[in-house]
C-alpha positions as CSV (number, residue, x, y, z in Angstrom):
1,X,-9.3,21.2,-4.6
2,X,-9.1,18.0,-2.7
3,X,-7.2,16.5,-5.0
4,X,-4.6,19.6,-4.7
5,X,-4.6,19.2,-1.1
6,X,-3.8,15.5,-1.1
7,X,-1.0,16.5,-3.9
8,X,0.1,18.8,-2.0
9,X,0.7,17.2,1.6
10,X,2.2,14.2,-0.5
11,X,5.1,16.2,-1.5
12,X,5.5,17.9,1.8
13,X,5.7,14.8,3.2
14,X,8.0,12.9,1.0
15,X,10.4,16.0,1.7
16,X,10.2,15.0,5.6
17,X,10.3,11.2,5.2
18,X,14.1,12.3,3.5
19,X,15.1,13.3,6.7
20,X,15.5,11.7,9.8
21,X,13.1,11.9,13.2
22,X,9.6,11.6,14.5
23,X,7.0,14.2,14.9
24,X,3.3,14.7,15.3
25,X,3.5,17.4,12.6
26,X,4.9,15.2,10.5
27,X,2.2,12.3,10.7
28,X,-0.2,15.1,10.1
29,X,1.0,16.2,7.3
30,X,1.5,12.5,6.0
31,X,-2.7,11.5,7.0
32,X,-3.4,14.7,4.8
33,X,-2.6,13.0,2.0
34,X,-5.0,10.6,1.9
35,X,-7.9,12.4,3.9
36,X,-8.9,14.4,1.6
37,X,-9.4,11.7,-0.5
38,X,-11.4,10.0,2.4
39,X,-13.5,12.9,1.8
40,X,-14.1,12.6,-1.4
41,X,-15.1,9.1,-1.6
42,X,-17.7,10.1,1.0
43,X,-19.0,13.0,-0.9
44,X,-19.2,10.3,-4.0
45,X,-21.4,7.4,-2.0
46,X,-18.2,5.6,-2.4
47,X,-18.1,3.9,1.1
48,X,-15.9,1.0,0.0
49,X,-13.0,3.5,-1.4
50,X,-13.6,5.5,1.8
51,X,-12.7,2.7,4.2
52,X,-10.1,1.3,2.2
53,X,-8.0,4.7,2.1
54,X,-9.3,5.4,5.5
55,X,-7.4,2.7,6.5
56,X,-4.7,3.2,4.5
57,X,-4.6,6.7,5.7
58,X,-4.5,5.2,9.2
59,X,-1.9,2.9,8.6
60,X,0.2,5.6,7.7
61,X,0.1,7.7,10.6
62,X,1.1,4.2,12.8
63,X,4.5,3.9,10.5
64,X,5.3,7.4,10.5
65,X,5.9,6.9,14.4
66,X,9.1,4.7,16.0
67,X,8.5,1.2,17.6
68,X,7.7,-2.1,16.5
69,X,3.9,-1.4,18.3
70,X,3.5,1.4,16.4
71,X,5.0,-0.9,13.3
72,X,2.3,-3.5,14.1
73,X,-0.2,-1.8,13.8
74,X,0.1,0.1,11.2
75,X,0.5,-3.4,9.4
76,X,-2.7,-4.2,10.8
77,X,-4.4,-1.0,9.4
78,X,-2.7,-1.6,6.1
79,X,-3.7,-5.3,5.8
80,X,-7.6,-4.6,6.4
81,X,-7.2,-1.4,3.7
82,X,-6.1,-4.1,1.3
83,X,-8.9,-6.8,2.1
84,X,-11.4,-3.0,1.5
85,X,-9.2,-2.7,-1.5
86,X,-10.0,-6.5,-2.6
87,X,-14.0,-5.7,-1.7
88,X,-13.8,-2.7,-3.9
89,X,-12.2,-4.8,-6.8
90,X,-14.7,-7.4,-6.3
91,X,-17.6,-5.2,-5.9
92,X,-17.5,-2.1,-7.6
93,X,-15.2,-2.9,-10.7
94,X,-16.1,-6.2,-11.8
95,X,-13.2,-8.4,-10.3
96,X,-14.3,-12.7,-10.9
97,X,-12.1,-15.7,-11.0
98,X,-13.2,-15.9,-14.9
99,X,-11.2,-13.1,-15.6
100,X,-7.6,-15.3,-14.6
101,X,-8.1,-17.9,-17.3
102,X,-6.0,-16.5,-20.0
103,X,-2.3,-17.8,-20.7
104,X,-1.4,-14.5,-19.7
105,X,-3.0,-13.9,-16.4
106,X,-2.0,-17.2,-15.2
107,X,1.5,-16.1,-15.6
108,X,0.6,-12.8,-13.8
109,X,-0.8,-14.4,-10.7
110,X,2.0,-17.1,-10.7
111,X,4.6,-13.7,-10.6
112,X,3.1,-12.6,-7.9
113,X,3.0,-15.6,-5.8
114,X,6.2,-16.6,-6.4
115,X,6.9,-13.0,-6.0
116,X,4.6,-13.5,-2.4
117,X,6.6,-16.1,-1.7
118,X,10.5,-14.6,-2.2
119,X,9.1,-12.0,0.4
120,X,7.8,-14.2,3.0
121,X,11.8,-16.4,2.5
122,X,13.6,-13.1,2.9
123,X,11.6,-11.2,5.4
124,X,10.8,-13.9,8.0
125,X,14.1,-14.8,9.2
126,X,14.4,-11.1,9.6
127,X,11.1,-10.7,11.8
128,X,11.4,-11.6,15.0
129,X,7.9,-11.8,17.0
130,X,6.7,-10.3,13.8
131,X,6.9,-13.0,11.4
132,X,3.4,-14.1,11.3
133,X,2.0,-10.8,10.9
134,X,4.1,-10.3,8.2
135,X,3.5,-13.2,6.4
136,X,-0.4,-12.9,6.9
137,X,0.6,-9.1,5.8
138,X,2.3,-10.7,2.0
139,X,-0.5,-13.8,1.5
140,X,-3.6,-10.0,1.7
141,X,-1.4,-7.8,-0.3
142,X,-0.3,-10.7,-2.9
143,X,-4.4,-11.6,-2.7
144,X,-5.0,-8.0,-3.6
145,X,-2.8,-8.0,-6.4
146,X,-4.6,-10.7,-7.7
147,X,-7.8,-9.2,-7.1
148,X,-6.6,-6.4,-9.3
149,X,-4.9,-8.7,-12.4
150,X,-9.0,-9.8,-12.4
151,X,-10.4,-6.6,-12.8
152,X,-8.5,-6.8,-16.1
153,X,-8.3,-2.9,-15.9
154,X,-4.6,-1.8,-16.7
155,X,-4.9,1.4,-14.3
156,X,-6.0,-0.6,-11.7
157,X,-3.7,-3.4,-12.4
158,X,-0.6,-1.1,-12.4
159,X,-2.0,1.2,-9.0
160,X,-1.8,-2.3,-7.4
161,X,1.5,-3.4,-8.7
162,X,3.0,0.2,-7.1
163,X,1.4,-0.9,-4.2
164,X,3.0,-4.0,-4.2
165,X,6.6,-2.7,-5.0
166,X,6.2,0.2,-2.3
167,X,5.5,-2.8,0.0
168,X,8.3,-4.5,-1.1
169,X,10.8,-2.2,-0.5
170,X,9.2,-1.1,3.2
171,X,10.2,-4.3,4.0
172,X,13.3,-4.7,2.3
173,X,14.2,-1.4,4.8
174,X,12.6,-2.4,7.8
175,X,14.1,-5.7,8.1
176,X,17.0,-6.3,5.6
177,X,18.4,-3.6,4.3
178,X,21.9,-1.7,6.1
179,X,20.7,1.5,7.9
180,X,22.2,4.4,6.1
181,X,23.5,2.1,3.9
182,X,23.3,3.3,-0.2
183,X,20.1,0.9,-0.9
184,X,18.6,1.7,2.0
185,X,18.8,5.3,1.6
186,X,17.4,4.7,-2.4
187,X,14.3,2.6,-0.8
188,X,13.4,5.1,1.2
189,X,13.6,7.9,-1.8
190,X,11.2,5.7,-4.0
191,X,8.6,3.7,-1.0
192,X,6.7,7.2,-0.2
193,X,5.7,8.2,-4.2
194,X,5.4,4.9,-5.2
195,X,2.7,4.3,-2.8
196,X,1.2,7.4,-2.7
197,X,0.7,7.3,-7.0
198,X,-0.6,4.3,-6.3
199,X,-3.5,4.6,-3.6
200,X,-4.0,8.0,-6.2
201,X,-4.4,5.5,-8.8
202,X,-6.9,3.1,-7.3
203,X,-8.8,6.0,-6.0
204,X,-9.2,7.9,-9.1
205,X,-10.3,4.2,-11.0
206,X,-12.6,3.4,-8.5
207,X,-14.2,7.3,-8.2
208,X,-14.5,7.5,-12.0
């Protein structure tokens, strides 16, 4: 049932975040996506997961309203969800350096951080007052990613990578990208179920 509901609200609110304007309704409908799942967590003993999509949960509300302090701090909210994402990896699911010693894990981490650091080239310029949140915002997410390639679970691996590629293009849109323009228009299409698929991923891993 909770499950259903957080299904549910997700779809309602990738049908609003289509369209343009603000509303209350519509960043209560978007927390209800992840609250339930809140709930679960706590009805599972699963304080960890609760915080981190608490957080997230919170985060969301803060970027579904207009302004760059509404902006901050839902990057705020967002960054300390991924260091509860990181404690959960760590944790709960097994997550040590040891696991990064293959060829191919090296390769994965060195992806991301040149990956990390494409993002922080591109986007900073771009930022304003906000560059060092933003950059302190890439160096946690690009840590959780990494956090995730050590779990060496594949679900968990590709929840995170969704996360980072929803992240990716949030700030492709916020800062870069032409308003109205045809990419921006497909970011914002793919940035609301790629995330959400992903934060159902993690939570469902980490729930099991």
């Amino acid at each position: 049932m909770l499950w259903a509901i957080s299904g549910a609200s997700a779809l309602l609110y990738w049908g609003f975040s289509l369209r343009e304007g603000t509303s209350w309704f519509r960043s209560s409908v978007k927390s209800l996506a992840l609250v339930p799942l809140v709930v679960l967590a706590l009805v599972l003993s699963a304080p960890l997961v609760a915080a981190a999509l608490a957080l997230c949960s919170l985060g969301d509300v803060f970027l579904s309203r207009s302004g760059e302090r509404f902006f901050l701090a839902g990057l705020i909210s967002f960054a300390l969800g991924h260091l509860a994402w990181i404690a959960v990896f760590v944790l709960e699911l097994g997550a040590t350096p040891d696991q990064l010693n293959s060829v191919s894990m090296g390769l994965a981490v060195l992806a991301m951080s040149l990956h990390a650091l494409f993002m922080i080239r591109v986007l900073l310029g771009r930022a304003g007052e906000l560059r060092l949140p933003v950059a302190i915002y890439i160096a946690i997410i690009m840590t959780m990613g990494v956090a995730a390639l050590a779990t060496q679970s594949p679900m968990v691996i590709i929840g995170a990578v969704l996360f980072m590629a929803s992240d990716t293009l949030l700030g492709l849109q916020t800062f870069i990208l032409a308003k109205g323009g045809p990419f921006e228009r497909a970011a914002n299409i793919l940035i609301w179920p790629l995330y959400w698929v992903a934060v159902a991923i993690l939570a469902s891993v980490s729930l099991a």
